[in-house]
C-alpha positions, 0 to 999 in steps of 0.5 A, a space after each residue: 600764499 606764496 611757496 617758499 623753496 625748503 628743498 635743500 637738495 634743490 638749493 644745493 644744486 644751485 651753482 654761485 656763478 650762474 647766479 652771479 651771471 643772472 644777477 648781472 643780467 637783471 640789473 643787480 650791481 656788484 659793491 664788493 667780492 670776498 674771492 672763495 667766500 661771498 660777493 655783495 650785490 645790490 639793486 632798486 626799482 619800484 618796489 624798493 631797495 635789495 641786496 643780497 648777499 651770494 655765497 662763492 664757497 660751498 659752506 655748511 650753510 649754502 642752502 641756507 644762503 641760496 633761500 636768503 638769495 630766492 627770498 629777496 629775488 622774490 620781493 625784488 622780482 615780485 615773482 614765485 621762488 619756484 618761477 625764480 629758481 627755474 629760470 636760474 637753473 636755466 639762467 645759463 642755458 637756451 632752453 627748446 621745448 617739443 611738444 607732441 599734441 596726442 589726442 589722449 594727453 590730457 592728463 599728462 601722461 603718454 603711451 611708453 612707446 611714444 614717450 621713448 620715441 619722441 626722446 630718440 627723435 629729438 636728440 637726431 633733431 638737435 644732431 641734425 641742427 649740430 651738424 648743420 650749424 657746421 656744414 648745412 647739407 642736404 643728409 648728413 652721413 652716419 658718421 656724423 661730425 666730431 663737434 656735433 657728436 660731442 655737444 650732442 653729450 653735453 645736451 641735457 633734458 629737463 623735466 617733461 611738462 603737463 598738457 601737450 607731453 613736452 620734452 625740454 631740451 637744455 642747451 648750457 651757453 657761456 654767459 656774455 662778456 663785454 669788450 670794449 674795443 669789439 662792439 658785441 654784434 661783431 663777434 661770433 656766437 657761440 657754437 651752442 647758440 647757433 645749433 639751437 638758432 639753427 634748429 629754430 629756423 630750419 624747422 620755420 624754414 620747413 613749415 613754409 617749405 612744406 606749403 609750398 611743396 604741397 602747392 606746387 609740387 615741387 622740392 626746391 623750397 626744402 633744397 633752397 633751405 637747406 643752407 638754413 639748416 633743413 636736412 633729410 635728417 631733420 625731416 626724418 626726426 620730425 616725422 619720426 617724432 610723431 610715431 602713430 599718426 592718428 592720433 597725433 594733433 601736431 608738434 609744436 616747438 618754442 624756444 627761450 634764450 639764456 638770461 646770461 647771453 641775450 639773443 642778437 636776432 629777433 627772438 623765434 616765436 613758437 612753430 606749430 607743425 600740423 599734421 597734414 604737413 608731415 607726409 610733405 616733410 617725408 617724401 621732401 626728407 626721402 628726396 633730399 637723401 636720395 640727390 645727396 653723396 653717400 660718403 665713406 659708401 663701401 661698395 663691393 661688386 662685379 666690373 662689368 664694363 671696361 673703357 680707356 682711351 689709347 695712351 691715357 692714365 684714366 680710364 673708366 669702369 662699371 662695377 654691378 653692386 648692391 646699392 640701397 638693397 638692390 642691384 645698380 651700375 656703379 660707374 668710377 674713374 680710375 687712374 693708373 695702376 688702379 684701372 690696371 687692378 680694375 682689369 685683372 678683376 675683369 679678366 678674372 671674374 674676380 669681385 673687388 671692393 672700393 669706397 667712395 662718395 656715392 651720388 646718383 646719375 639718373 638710373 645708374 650711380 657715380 662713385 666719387 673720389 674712389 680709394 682702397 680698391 682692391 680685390 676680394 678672394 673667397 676664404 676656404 668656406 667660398 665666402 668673400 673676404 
């Protein structure tokens, strides 16, 4: 027996344009258009001759219409209402699926901690993969990018899924339009697309990294990935997204594309992560945000060390200041009045504060591009400021 959808709340969600596009998409044909009421689509194959009729315009009886629309996709598709109203809620969407395979989620359920940890940790992923479809790099700083930050606001999460606890991850992407003059593999994906690809093959990239690490020892299978998209932040968010490792089978990621923008590439078959994998992907992920800048980095300290050649506009310092919760050098170039600023700190025992982009050179570090130098005197209650 088949089940026929009578939600009118899930009937009302529907939107007329996403099925307009997932109409086209299937092979329906449009015959005519009744702007802000109706159009009139019409399709054939094996199974017969259809035609639907889509209301345009939110009328009293809309829900009605959109289970006229599911009866006779069901016939034509020879699929479920249900199956069909889900990939038309997805129809303008690429849709990621994260399963975590814990030993004990056989009934579909999951301890509240480990549910609220796998969610966190895969909205830092899809961040990670955002901001990488931008700019790969190796860490990305906590101010993040602006575009990244605000498709992270578009993201949706649907509903979670029985068997291994599934969280869905609904990326929405503007359905394809045909132009002639420009053949379609010459333009430009969407920018919602490329972080979902970007994700997908960093973290294939990072299941073959992570064995050849482990063969050899070695980082530079994860640095030689991450212009595809692998990121200590991406590392972090998949072992984070294990929580007790125990009881942790592995992850598994798969990935289907919006029936309105069909994907150009080879489609990404789904990637386990097993579970011997995950310390590989820690130390790589601890790595790469060690040899990557630290920018915006705000560094206060001592100038211990002067040095400038005669007659030079540069000269260099060495400042003794906190980095990582412990005590480092921090060298930096400055110029001009800057290294005139530095001195009179020297001389007076005077602490300063300086930001920059923080990298590492051997045991000590190299403060980059430094600005808003300047000197911190004590307050009255003998605290810097």
């Amino acid at each position: 027996m088949k089940a026929s959808v009578r939600d009118s709340q899930a009937l009302e969600a529907l939107r007329p344009l996403e099925i307009v596009s997932y109409l086209r998409s299937t092979g329906w044909v449009q015959q005519s258009i009744h702007p802000e009421r109706y159009s009139v689509w019409t399709h054939a194959n094996g199974n017969g001759s259809y035609e639907v009729v889509v209301p345009l315009t939110r009328f009293r009886d809309f829900a009605l219409r959109m289970s006229e629309v599911l009866t006779t996709l069901e016939s034509a598709e020879q699929r479920s209402q249900l199956q069909i109203l889900s990939d038309l809620s997805f129809s303008n969407a690429d849709v990621v699926r994260i399963s975590s395979d814990l030993r004990d989620t056989h009934d579909g359920t999951i301890p509240l901690e480990e549910a609220v940890t796998l969610v966190q940790k895969t909205k830092e992923a899809v961040l990670a993969a955002a901001c990488s479809a931008i700019e790969p790099r190796a860490y990305f700083a906590p101010r993040k990018f602006g575009q990244a930050l605000d498709y992270i606001k578009r993201v949706k999460m649907g509903q979670t899924e029985r068997g291994s606890y599934t969280v869905t991850v609904v990326s929405k992407v503007s359905p394809v339009l045909q132009q002639p003059e420009l053949p379609i593999e010459e333009l430009e994906e969407p920018y919602e697309r490329r972080v979902i690809r970007t994700l997908g093959i960093a973290i294939s990239y990072m299941k073959i990294a992570a064995e050849n690490a482990a063969a050899t020892g070695s980082l530079d299978s994860f640095k030689q990935g991450v212009g595809s998209g692998i990121s200590a932040n991406l590392c972090d968010a998949l072992v984070g997204m294990t929580g007790d490792r125990e009881s942790v089978r592995g992850l598994e990621f798969s990935f289907s594309w919006s029936r309105t923008r069909p994907p150009r590439q080879d489609v990404l078959h789904p990637i386990f992560i097993s579970p011997d994998a995950l310390p590989v992907i820690e130390e790589a992920g601890r790595l790469l945000r060690e040899i990557s800048p630290k920018e915006e980095f705000e560094l206060l300290g001592m100038v211990i060390k002067l040095a400038r050649y005669p007659d030079s506009n540069v000269g260099n310092i060495t400042v003794l200041g906190v980095v990582e919760e412990r005590v480092h050098l921090v060298k930096i170039e400055l110029h001009g009045a800057e290294y005139d600023l530095a001195v009179k700190a020297h001389d007076s025992r005077t602490p300063i504060f300086v930001m920059g982009d923080l990298v590492r050179e051997g045991r000590s570090f190299l403060l980059r591009q430094p600005r808003s130098l300047r000197l911190v005197q004590p307050d009255q209650d003998g605290l810097l400021s």
